[in-house]
LOZADO-88188 format. One record per residue (C-alpha): residue in one letter; x, y, z. Coordinates in steps of 0.5 Angstrom, whole numbers, padded with zeros to 4 digits, always signed. Layout:
! residues N
AXYZ...
END
This chain:
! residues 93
X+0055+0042-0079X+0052+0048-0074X+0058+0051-0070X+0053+0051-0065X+0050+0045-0062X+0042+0044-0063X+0037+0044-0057X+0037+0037-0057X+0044+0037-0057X+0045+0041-0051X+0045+0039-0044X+0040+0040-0040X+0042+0042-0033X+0039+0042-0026X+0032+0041-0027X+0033+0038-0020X+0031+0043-0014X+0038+0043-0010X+0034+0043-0003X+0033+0036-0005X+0040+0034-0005X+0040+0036+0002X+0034+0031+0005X+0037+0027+0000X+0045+0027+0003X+0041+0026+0011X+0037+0020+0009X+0044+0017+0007X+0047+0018+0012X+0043+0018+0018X+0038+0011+0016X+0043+0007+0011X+0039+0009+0004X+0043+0007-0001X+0046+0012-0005X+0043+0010-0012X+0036+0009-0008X+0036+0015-0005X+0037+0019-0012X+0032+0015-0015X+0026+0017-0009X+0028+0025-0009X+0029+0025-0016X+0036+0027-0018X+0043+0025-0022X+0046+0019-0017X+0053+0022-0019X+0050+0029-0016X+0049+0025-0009X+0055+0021-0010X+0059+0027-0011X+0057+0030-0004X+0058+0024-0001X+0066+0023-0003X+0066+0030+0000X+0068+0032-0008X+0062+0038-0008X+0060+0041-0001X+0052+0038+0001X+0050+0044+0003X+0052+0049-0004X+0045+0051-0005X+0045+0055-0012X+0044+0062-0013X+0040+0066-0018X+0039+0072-0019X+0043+0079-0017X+0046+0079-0009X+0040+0083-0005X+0041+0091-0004X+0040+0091+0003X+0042+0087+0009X+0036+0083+0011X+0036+0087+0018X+0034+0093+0014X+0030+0090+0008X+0025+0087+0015X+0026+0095+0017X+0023+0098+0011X+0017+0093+0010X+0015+0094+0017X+0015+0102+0015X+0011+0100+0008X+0006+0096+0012X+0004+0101+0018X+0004+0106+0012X-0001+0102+0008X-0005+0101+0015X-0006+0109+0015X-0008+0108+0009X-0001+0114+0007X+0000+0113+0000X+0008+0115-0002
END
């Protein structure tokens, strides 16, 4: 036996958009969805949705991907008005 599992043996993992789970957790609670129901329609694992609603996983942790951004979103928002009124008069860097 491989000392490493095969990929029909790997778990596949979120294959699910975590913003779903959110929509989801709100028609739980706001219209009585059933937990099992509610993971069926948005399309994700009931264990997920049941482990937000016992309070086990915070329902708001969406995932984060990729490296943390350089710039605060002020100067980030500073540097693209720059490049577009640049791009407008047609300067080229």
């Amino acid at each position: 036996m491989s000392a490493f599992p095969s990929s029909v043996q790997m778990k596949r993992r979120r294959n699910y958009d975590p913003y779903q789970i959110v929509l989801a957790y709100k028609e739980v609670m706001e219209s009585g969805m059933s937990i099992y129901k509610a993971a069926r329609v948005f399309g994700f694992p009931e264990s997920t949705l049941r482990d937000r609603h016992l309070g086990i996983q915070p329902v708001d942790q969406l995932p984060s991907h990729g490296p943390k951004p350089i710039f605060p979103r002020d100067e980030e928002n500073l540097l693209v008005n720059h490049l577009s009124y640049m791009s407008n008069i047609e300067y080229g860097y």
